[in-house]
C-alpha positions in Angstrom: 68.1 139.1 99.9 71.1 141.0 99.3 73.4 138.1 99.6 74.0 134.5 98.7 72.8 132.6 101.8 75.3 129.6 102.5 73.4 126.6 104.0 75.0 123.5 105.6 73.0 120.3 104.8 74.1 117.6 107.8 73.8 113.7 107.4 75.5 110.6 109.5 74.6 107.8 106.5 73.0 104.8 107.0 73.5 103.7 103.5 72.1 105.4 100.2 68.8 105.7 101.0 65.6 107.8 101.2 67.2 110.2 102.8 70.3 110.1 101.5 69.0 110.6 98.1 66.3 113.8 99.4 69.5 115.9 100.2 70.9 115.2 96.9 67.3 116.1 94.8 67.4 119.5 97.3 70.6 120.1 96.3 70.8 119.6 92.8 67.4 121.9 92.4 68.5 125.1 94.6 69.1 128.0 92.5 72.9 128.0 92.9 72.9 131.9 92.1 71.3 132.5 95.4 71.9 129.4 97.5 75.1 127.9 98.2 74.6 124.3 99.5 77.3 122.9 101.3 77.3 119.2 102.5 78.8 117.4 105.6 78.6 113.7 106.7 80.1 111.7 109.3 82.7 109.3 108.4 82.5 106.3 111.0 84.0 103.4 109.3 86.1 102.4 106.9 82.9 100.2 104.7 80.5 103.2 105.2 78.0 103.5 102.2 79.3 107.6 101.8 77.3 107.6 98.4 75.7 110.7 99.2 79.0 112.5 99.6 80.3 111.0 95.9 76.7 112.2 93.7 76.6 115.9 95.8 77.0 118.5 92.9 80.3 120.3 93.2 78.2 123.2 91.5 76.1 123.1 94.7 78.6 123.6 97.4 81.8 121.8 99.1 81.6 118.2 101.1 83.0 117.7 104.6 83.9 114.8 106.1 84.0 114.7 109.7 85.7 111.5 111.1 83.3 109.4 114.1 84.3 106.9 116.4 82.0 104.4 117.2 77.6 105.2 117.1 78.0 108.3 118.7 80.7 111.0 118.7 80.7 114.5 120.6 83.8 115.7 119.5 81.6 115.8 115.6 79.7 119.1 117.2 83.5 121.3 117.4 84.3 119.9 114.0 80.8 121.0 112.9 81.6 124.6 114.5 84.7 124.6 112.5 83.1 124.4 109.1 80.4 126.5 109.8 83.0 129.4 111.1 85.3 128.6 107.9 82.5 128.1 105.4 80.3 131.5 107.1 77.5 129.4 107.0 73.7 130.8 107.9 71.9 128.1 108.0 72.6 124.4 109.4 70.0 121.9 108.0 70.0 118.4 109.4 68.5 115.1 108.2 68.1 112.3 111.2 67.9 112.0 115.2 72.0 111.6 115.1 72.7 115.1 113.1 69.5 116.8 114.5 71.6 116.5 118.0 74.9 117.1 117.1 74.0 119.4 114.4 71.8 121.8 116.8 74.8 121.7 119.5 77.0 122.8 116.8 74.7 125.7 115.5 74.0 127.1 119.1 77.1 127.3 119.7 78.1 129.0 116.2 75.2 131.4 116.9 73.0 130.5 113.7 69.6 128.9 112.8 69.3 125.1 112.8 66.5 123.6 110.7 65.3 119.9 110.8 63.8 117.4 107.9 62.4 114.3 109.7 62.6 111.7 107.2 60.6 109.1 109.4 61.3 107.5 112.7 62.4 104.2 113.5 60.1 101.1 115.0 61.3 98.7 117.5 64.9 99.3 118.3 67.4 98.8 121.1 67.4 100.0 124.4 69.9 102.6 123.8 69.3 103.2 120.2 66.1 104.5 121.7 67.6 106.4 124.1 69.0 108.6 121.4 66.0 109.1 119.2 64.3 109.9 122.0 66.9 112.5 122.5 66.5 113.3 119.3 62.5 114.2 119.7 63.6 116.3 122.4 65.8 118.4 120.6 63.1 118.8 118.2 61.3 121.5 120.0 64.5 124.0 120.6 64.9 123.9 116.9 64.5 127.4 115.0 62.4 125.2 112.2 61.2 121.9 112.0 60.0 121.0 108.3 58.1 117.2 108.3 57.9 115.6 104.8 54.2 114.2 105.1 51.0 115.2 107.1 51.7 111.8 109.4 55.1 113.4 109.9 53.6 116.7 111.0 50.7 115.4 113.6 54.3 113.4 114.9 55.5 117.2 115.6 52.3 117.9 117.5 52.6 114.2 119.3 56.5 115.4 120.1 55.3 118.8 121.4 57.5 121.1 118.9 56.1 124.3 118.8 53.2 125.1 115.8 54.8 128.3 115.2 58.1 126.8 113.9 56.7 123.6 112.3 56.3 123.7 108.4 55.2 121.9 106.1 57.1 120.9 102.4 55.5 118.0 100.3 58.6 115.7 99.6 59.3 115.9 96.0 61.6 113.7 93.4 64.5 115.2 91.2 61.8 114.5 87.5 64.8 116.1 85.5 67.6 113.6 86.9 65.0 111.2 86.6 64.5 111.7 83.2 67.9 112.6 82.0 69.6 109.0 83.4 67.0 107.3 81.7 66.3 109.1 78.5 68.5 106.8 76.8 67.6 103.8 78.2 65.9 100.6 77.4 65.8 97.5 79.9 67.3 94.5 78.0 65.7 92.2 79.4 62.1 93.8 79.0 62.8 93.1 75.0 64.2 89.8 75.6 62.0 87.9 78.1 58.7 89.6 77.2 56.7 86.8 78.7 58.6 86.9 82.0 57.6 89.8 84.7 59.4 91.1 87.5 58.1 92.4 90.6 60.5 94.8 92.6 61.6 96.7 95.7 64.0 99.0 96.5 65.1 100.1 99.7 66.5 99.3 103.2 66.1 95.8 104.3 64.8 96.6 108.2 61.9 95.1 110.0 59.3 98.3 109.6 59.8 97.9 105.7 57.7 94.1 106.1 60.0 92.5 103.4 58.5 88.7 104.7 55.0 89.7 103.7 56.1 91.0 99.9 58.0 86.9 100.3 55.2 85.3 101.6 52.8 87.1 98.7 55.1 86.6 96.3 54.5 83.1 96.8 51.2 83.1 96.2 51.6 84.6 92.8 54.9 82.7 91.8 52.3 79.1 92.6 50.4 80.8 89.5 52.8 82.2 87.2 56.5 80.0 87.7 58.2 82.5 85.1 57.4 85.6 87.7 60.7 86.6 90.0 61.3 89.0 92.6 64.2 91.2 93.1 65.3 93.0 96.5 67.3 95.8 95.9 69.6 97.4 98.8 71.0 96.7 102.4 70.6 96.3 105.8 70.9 94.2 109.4 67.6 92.1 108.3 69.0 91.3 104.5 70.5 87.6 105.8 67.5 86.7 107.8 65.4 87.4 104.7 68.0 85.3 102.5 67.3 82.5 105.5 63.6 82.5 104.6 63.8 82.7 100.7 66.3 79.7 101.2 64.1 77.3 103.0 61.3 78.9 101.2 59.2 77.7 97.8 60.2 80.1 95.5 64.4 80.5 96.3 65.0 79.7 92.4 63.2 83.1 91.7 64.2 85.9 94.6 67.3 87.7 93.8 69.0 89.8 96.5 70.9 92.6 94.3 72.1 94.5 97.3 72.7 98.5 97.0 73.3 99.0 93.8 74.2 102.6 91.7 71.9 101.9 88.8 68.8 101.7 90.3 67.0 103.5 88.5 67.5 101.4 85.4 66.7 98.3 87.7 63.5 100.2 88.3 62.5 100.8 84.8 63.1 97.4 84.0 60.0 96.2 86.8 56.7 95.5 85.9 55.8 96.2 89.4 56.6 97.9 92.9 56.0 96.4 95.7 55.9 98.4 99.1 55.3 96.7 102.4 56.4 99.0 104.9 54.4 99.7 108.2 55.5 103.0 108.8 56.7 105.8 106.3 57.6 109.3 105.3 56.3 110.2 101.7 58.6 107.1 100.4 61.1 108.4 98.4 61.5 104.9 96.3 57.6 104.8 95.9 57.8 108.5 94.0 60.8 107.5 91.9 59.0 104.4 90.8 56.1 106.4 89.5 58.0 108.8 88.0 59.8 106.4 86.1 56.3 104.5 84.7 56.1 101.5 86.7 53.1 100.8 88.5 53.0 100.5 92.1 50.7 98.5 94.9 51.2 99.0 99.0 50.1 98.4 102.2 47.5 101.4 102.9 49.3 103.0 106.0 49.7 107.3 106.5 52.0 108.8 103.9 51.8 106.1 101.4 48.1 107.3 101.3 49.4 110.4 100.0 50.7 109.0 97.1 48.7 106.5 96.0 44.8 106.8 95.5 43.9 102.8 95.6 42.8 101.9 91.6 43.8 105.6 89.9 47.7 106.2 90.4 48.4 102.8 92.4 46.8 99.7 94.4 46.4 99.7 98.1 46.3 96.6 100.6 44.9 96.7 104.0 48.4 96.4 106.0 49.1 93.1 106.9 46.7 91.4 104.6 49.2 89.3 102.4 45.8 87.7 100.7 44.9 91.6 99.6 48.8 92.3 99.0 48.9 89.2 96.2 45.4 89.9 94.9 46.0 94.1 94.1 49.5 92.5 92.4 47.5 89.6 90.4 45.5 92.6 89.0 48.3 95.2 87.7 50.4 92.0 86.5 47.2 90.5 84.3 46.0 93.5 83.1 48.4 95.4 81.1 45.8 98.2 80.0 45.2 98.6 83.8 48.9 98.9 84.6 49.4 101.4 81.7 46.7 103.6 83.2 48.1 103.7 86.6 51.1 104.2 85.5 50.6 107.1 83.6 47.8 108.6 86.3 50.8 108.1 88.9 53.7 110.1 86.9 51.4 113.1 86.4 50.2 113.4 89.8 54.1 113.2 90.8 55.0 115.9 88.0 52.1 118.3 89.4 52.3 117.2 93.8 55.7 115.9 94.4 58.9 117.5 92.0 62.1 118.2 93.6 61.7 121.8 92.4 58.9 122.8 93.8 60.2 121.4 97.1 63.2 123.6 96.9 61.8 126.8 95.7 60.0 126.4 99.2 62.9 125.7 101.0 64.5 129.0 99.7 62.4 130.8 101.2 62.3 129.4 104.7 66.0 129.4 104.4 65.9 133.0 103.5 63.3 133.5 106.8 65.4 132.3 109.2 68.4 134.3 108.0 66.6 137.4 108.2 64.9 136.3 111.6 68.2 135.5 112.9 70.1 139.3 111.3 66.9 141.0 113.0 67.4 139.2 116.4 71.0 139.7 116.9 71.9 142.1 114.6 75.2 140.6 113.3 76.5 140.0 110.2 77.7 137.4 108.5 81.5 138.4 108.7 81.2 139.6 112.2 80.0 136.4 113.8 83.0 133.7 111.7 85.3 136.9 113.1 
């Protein structure tokens, strides 16, 4: 096209997670020359994880903060409208049920296209936390573009009635030369210190759909077999102190840490001998594809999405979900067979590097951001400059 398009990436954070970290790998692999990538996030309190707002590239675009009062905020949609207007923004991309509400508002009434990424949806929550995501799904269907991470994600589309013609579908990918650069000079300390000790790992939100007690309750099973074995728990959330509850009163409390969100993750990754996912519902996990990038085998709960991923006994181990017996046993494998966990390690950072890079999802992304522009210039025949006038 014959200009830079300007998009406006749109987040409320929940912490620095999945999400989170997918607008910063679509960021950081636009082509800045013909993409400008701006980023806004809510600001609604004063302990607010605004990671994602700190790591954004400044050679990507500008950040803006919009102050929120309380869960939900309408005046956010007139300060939205105000950066789109100052910033001439084309396109306004949103990430969530909270932004895909406020953000669509706020591109209607800018007059350009909105775009949604679902990241996933949540399981069993309040009354009217429900209310809103339900909202949300609604909302869905007036969007201009609707772009689902996974296949599961896209039958959701179907289940939620947004229309085919504006659904499309971008394999999530991981930023491989971030990856790679943070850890190119890296080796875990405590791999070369405490060779005979292993650590299993997870990293991610601590929420009820992510089935932390199950990776507990198998870790158990395999700590009664090897007592030098230890978990750790990385990140946050409103479940982390009833899972600190059960490790307390539980067998194996000497070996569970609870690391909390943490900036080096990546190096607490590398320095796993295993990743451990026991989630019941799921995008393409974002934590799952970093672990394989970075070498570290991985074993999960076989649910949609995950299955994407992970072809049980080639790139990673798969557990009917719910069977703790079948979780501990696929672990007991990778963690006595260190040929085997070599293997899939390697088998699961090529099919990463060939299915699932951050720069293959953008170059895709370009060009639906360039679509909608054009769709939008054909339809109304404005410009840029005329509409922020």
């Amino acid at each position: 096209m014959g200009s830079r398009i300007r998009v406006l990436q749109f987040i409320t954070p929940a912490g620095f997670y999945g999400a989170e970290r997918w607008v910063l790998a679509l960021a950081n692999n636009l082509n800045p020359e013909t993409v400008t990538c701006d980023l806004a996030v809510t600001r609604e309190s004063d302990h607010q994880d605004l990671s994602v707002a700190e790591y954004f590239p400044t050679v990507a675009g500008q950040v803006h903060y919009l102050p929120m009062r309380g869960r939900f905020d309408w005046r956010v949609v007139s300060q939205l409208v105000c950066v789109i207007k100052e910033r001439e923004i084309d396109v306004v991309h949103t990430h969530g049920y909270k932004s895909d509400i406020l953000g669509y508002l706020a591109a209607r009434r800018a007059g350009v296209p909105c775009m949604s990424t679902p990241h996933g949806f949540a399981g069993k929550v309040d009354l009217k936390l429900a209310t809103f995501i339900r909202l949300g799904m609604l909302v869905l269907r007036r969007f201009d573009a609707v772009v689902p991470l996974s296949e599961e994600l896209q039958s959701d589309m179907r289940r939620f009635r947004v229309p085919a013609e504006r659904t499309h579908f971008v394999r999530n990918g991981v930023d491989l030369k971030d990856i790679d650069r943070e850890l190119s000079h890296y080796t875990p300390a405590e791999k070369t210190s405490k060779r005979d000790q292993k650590t299993i790992g997870f990293i991610g939100q601590m929420i009820p759909r992510k089935g932390i007690p199950d990776l507990l309750s198998a870790f158990d099973q395999l700590r009664s077999e090897d007592q030098a074995l230890r978990l750790q728990l990385v990140g946050d959330g409103h479940q982390r102190s009833e899972l600190e509850s059960i490790v307390a009163n539980g067998v194996s409390r000497a070996s569970v840490e609870f690391l909390g969100f943490r900036s080096d993750r990546l190096q607490l990754l590398k320095g796993f001998d295993l990743f451990v996912m026991t989630s019941s519902l799921e995008g393409i996990p974002r934590c799952m594809m970093e672990a394989m990038a970075v070498g570290v085998p991985v074993v999960a709960y076989d649910i949609p999405g995950v299955d994407q991923l992970v072809e049980h006994g080639r790139t990673g181990m798969l557990a009917p979900h719910g069977d703790k017996a079948a979780l501990a046993d696929c672990c007991r494998q990778v963690l006595t067979n260190p040929d085997f966990a070599a293997s899939l390690a390697a088998n699961a950072r090529r099919h990463i590097e060939e299915q699932y890079s951050a720069g293959r999802m953008a170059r895709e992304y370009e060009v639906l951001f360039e679509s909608l522009v054009a769709n939008q210039r054909t339809v109304s025949g404005v410009s840029r400059k005329e509409r922020a006038s």
